[in-house]
VEXMI-568407 format. One line per field, with one value per residue: residue in one letter; residue number from 1; x, y, z negated of N, C-alpha, C, O in turn. Coordinates in Angstrom, 3 decimals, padded with zeros to 6 digits, always signed. Atoms other than C-alpha are relative to their C-alpha. Example, Ala and Ser with C-alpha at 12.3 -4.5 7.8 and 13.67 -1.06 7.14 Angstrom:
% residues 2
type <- (A|S)
seq <- (1|2)
n_X <- (+000.890|-000.820)
n_Y <- (-001.190|-001.190)
n_Z <- (+000.000|+000.060)
ca_X <- (+012.300|+013.670)
ca_Y <- (-004.500|-001.060)
ca_Z <- (-007.800|-007.140)
c_X <- (+000.900|-000.770)
c_Y <- (+001.200|+001.090)
c_Z <- (+000.000|-000.730)
o_X <- (+001.936|-000.261)
o_Y <- (+001.181|+002.198)
o_Z <- (-000.665|-000.899)
//
This chain:
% residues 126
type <- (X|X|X|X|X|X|X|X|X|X|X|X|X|X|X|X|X|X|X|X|X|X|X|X|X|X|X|X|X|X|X|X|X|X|X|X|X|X|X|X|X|X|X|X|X|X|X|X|X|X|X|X|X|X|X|X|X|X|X|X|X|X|X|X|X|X|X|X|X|X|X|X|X|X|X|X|X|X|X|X|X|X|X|X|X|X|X|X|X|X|X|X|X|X|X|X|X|X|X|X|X|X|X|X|X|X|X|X|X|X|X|X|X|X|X|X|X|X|X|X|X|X|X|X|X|X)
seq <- (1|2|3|4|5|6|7|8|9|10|11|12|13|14|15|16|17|18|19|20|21|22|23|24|25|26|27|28|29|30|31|32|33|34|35|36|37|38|39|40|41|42|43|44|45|46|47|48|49|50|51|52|53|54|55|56|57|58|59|60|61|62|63|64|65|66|67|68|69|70|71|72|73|74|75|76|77|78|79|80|81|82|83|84|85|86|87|88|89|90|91|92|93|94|95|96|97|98|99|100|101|102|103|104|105|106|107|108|109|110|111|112|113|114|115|116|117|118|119|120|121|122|123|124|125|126)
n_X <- (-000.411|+000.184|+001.263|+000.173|-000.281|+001.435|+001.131|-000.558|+000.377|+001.300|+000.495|-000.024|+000.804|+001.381|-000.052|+000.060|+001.525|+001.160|-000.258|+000.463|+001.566|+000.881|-000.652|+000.693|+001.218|+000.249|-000.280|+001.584|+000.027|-000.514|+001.004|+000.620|-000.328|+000.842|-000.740|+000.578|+000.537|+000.622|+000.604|+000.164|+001.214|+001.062|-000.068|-000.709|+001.131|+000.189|-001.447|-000.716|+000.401|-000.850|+000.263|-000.381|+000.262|-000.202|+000.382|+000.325|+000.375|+000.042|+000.161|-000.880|+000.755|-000.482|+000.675|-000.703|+000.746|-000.377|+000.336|+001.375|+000.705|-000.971|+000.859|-000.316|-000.154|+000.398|-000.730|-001.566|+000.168|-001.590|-000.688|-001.742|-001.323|+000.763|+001.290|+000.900|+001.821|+000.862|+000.651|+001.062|-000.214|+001.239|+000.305|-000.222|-001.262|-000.269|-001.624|-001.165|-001.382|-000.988|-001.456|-001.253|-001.392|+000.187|+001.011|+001.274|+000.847|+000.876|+000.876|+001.663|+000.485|+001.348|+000.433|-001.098|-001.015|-001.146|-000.453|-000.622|+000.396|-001.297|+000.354|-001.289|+000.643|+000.548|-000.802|+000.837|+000.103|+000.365)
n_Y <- (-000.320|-001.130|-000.257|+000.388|-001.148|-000.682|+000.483|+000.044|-001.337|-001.053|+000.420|-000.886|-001.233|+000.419|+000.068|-000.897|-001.318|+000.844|+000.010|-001.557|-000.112|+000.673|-000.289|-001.524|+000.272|+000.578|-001.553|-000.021|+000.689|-001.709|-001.263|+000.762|-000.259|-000.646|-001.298|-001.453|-000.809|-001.366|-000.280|-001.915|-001.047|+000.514|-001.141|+000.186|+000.930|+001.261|+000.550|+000.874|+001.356|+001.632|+000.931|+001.610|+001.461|+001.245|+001.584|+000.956|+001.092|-000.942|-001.278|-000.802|-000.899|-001.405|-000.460|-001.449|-001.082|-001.374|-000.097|+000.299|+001.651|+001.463|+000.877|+001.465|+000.806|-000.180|+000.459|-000.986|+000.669|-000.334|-000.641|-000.457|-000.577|-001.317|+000.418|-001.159|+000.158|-001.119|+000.193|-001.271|-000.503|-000.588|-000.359|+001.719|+000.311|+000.957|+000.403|+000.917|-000.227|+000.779|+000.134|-000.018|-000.387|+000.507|-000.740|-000.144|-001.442|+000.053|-001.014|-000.158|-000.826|-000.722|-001.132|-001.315|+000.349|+001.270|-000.067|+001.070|+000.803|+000.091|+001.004|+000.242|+001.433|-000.628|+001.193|+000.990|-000.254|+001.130)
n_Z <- (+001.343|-000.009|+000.390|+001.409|+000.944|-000.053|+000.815|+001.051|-000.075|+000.257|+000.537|+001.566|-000.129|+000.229|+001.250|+000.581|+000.323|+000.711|+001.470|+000.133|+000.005|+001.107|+001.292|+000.204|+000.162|+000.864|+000.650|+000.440|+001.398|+000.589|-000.088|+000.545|+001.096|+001.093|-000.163|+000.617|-000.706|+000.081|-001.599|+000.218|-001.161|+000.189|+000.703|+001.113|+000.094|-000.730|-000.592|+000.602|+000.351|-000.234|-001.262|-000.034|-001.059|+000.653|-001.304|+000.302|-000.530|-001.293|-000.512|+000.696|+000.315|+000.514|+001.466|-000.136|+001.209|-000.135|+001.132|+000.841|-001.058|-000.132|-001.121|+000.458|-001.814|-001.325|-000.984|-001.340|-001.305|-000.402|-001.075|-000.553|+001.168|+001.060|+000.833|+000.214|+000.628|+000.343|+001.203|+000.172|+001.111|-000.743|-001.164|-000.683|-000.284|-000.655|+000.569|-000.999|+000.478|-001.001|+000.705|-001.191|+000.514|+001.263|+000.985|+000.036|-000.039|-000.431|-000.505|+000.761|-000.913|+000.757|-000.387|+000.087|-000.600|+000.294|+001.298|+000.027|+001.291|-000.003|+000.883|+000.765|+001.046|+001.403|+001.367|+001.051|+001.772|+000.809)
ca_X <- (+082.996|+082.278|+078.627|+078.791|+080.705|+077.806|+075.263|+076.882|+077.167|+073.477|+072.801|+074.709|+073.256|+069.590|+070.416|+071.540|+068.565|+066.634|+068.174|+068.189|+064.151|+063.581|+065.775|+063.682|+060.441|+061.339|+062.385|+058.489|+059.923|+061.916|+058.652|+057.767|+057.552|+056.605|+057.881|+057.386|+055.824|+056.141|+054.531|+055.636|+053.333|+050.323|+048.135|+048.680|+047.137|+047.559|+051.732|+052.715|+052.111|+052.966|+052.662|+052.872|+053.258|+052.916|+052.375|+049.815|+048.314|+050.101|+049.077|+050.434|+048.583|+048.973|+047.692|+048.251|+047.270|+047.331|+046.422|+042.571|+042.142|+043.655|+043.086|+043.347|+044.482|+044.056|+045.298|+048.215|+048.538|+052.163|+053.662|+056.749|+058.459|+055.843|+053.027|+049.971|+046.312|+043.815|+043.020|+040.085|+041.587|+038.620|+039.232|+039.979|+044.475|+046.140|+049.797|+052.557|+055.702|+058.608|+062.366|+065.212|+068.821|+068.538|+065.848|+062.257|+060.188|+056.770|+054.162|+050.733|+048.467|+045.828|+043.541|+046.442|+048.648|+051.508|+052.755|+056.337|+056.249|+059.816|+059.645|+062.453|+062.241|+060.377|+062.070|+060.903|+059.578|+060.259)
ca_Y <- (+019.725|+023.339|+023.011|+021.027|+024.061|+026.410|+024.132|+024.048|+027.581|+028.922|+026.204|+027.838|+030.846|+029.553|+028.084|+031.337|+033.506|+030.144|+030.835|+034.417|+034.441|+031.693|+033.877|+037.167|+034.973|+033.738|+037.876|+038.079|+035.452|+038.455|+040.474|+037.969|+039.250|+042.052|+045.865|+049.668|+051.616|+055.107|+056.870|+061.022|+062.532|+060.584|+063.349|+063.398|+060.385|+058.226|+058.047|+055.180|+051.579|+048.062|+045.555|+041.651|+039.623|+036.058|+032.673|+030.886|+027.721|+029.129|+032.564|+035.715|+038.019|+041.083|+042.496|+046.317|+048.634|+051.918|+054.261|+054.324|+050.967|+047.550|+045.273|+041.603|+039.206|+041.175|+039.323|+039.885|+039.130|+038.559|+040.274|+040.597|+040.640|+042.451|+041.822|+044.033|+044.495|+046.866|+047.923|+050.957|+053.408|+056.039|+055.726|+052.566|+052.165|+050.344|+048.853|+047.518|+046.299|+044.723|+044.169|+045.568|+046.084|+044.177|+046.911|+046.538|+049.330|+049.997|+052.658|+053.730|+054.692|+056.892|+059.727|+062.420|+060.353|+057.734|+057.757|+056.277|+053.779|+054.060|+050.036|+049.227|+045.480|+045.706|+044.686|+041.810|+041.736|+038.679)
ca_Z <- (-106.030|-105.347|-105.578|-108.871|-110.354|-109.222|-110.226|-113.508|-113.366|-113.149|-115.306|-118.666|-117.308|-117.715|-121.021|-122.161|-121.409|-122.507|-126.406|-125.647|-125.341|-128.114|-130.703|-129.857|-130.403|-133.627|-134.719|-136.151|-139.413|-140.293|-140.832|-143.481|-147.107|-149.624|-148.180|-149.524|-146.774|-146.127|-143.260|-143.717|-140.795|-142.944|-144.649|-148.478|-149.947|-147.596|-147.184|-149.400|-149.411|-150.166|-147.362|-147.807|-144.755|-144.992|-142.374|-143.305|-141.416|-138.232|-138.395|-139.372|-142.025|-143.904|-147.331|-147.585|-150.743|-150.700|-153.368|-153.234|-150.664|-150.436|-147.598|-147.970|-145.044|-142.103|-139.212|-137.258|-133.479|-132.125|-128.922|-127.385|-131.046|-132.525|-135.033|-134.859|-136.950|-137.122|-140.059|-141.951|-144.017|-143.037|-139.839|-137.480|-137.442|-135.083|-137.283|-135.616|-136.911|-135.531|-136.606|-134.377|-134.956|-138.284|-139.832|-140.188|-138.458|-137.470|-136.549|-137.395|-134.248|-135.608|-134.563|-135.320|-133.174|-133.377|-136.966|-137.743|-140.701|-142.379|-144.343|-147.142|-149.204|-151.947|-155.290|-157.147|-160.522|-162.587)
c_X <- (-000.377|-001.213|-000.302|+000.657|-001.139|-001.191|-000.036|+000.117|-001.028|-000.366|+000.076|-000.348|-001.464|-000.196|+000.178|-000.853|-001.112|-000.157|-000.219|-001.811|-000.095|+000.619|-001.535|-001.901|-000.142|+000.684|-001.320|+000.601|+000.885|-001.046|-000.267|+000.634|-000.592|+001.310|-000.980|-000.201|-000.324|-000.786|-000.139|-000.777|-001.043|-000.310|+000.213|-001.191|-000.003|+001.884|+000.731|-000.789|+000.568|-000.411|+000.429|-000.303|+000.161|-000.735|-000.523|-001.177|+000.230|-000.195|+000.524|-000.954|+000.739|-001.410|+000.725|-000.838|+000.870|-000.344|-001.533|-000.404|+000.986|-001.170|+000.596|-000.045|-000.717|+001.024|+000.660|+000.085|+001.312|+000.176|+000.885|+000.847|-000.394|-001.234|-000.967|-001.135|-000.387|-000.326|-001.145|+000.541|-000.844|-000.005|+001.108|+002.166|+000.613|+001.681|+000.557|+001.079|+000.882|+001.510|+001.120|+001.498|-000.015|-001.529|-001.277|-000.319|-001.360|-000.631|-001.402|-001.076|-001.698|-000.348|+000.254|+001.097|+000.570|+000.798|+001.151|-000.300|+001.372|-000.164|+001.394|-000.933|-000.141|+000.988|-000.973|+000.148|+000.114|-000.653)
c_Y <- (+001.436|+000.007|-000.525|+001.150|+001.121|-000.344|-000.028|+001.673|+000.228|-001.073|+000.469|+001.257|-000.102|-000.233|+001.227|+000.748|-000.999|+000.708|+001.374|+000.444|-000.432|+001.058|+001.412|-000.699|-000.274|+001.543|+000.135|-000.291|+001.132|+000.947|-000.513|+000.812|+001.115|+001.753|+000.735|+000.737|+001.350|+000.698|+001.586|+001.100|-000.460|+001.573|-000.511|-000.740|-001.205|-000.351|-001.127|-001.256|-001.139|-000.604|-001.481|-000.955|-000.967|-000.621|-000.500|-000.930|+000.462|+001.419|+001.141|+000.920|+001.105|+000.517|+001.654|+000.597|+001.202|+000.691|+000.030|-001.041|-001.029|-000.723|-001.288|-000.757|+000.319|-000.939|+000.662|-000.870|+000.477|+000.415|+000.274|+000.302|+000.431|-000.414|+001.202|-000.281|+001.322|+000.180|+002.170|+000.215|+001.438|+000.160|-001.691|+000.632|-001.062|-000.233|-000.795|+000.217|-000.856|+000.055|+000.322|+000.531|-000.317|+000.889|-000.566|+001.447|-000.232|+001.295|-000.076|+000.982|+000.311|+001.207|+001.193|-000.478|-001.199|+000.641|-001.086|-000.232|-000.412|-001.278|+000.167|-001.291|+000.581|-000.855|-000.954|+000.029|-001.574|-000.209)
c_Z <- (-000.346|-000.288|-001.591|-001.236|+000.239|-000.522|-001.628|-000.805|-000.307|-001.093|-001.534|+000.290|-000.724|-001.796|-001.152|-000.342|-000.821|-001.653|-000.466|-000.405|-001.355|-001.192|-000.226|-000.209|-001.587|-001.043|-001.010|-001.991|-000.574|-000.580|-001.769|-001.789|-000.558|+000.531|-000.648|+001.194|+000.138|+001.359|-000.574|+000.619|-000.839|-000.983|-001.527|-000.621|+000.720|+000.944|-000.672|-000.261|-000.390|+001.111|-000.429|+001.080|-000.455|+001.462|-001.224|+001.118|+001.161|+000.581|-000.939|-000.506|-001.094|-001.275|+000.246|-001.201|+000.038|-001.367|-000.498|+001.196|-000.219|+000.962|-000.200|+001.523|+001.411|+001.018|+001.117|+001.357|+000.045|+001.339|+000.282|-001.378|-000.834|-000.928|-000.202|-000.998|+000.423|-001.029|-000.458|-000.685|+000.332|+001.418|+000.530|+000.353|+000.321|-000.995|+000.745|-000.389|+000.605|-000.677|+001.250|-000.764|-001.413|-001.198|+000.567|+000.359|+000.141|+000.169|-000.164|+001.525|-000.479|+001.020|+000.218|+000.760|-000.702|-001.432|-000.215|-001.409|-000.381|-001.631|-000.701|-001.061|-000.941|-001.003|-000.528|-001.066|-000.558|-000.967)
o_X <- (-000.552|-001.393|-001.056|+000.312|-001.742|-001.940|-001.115|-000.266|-001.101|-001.223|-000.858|-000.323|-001.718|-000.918|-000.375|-001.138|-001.995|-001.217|-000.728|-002.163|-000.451|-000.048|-002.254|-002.861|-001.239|+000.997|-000.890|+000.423|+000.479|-000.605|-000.445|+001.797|-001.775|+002.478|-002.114|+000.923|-001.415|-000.991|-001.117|-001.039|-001.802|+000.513|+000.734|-002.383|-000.530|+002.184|+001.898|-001.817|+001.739|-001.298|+001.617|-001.161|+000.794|-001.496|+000.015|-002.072|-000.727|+000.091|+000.916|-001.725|+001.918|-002.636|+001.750|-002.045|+002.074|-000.435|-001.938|-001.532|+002.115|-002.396|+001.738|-000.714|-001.510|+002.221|+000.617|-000.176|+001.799|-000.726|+001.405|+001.753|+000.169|-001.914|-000.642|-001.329|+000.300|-000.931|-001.113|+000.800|-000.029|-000.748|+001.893|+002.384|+000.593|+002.450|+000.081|+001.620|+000.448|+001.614|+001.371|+001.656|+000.071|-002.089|-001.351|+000.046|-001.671|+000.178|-002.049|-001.032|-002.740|+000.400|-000.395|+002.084|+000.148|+001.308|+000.912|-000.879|+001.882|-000.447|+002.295|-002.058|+000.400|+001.563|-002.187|+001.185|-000.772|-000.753)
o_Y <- (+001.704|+000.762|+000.076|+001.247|+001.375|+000.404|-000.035|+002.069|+000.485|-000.497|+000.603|+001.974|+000.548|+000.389|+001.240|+001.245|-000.615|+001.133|+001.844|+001.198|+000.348|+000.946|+001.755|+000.070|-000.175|+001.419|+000.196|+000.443|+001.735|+002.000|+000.368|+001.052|+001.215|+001.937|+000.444|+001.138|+001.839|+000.047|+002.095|+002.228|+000.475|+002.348|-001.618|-000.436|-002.280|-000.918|-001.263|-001.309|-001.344|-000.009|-001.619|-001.836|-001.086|-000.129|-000.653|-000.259|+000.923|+001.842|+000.959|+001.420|+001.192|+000.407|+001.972|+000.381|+001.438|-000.044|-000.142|-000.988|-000.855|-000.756|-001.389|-000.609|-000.337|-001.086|+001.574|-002.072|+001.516|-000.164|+001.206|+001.134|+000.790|-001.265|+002.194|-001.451|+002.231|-000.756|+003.231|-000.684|+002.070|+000.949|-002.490|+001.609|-002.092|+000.723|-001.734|+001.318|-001.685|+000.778|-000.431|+001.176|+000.698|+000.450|-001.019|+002.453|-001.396|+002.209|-001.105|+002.199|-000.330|+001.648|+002.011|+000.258|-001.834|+001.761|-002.283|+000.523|-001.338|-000.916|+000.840|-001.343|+001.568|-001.941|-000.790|+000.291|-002.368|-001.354)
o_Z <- (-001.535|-001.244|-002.356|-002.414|-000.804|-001.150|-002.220|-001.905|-001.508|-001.762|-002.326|-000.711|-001.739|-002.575|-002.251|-001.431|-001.588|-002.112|-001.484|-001.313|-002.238|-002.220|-001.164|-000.161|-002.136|-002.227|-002.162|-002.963|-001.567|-001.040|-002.610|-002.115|-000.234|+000.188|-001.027|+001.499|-000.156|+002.383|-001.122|+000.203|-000.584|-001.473|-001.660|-000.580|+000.434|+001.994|-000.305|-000.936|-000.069|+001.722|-000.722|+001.128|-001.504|+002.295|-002.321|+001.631|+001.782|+001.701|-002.092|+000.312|-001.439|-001.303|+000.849|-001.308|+000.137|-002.351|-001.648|+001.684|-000.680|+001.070|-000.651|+002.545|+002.087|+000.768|+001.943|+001.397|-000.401|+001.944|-000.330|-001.442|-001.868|-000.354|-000.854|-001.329|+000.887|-001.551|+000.165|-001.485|+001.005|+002.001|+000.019|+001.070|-000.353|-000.887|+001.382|-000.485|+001.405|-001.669|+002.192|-001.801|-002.103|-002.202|+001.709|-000.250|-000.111|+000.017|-000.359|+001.705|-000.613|+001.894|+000.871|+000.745|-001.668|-001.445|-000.052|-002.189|+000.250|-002.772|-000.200|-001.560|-001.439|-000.922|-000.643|-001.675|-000.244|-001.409)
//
């Protein structure tokens, strides 16, 4: 009887970390939508954006306009939680955003360094 309570045991253990994992996989659909993008280390010119994630046919992409570029469905690769691209704003930037403790963050790895990216939802216009 003792082993059936042990077995029983590691078993809601297992299940736990099982739900634990799937929750932190499905963190990403959080990303999903239309933010305001600032990035304050960026030089001047290049600290404010929109961002529109969106799933489509399985994959995750990204629209970004700035004030003299806009990029149209770059693709995003997922990781541990995280959604990345590359994208050219004169120079090759690695983006990466992610959702923790209920906020949206991300970061900008550029040629001047790691740049944080402080997101807030965008309003909608009807």
């Amino acid at each position: 009887m003792k082993a059936i309570h042990v077995i029983f045991a590691v078993l809601c253990l297992w299940c736990m970390t099982a739900v634990r994992a799937g929750a932190a996989a499905n963190d990403v659909r959080k990303l999903i939508g239309s933010w305001e993008v600032t990035v304050p280390d960026a030089p001047f010119g290049y600290q404010n954006y929109t961002i529109d994630i969106r799933e489509a046919d399985g994959q995750y992409l990204m629209d970004v306009k700035g004030d003299d570029f806009e990029v149209k469905d770059s693709k995003l690769t997922e990781k541990d939680g995280r959604l990345s691209t590359e994208i050219y704003v004169g120079e090759n930037v690695t983006v990466t955003v992610w959702e923790e403790d209920g906020a949206v963050k991300g970061s900008a790895d550029t040629t001047q360094g790691v740049m944080t990216c402080l997101f807030k939802k965008a309003k909608q216009t009807q």
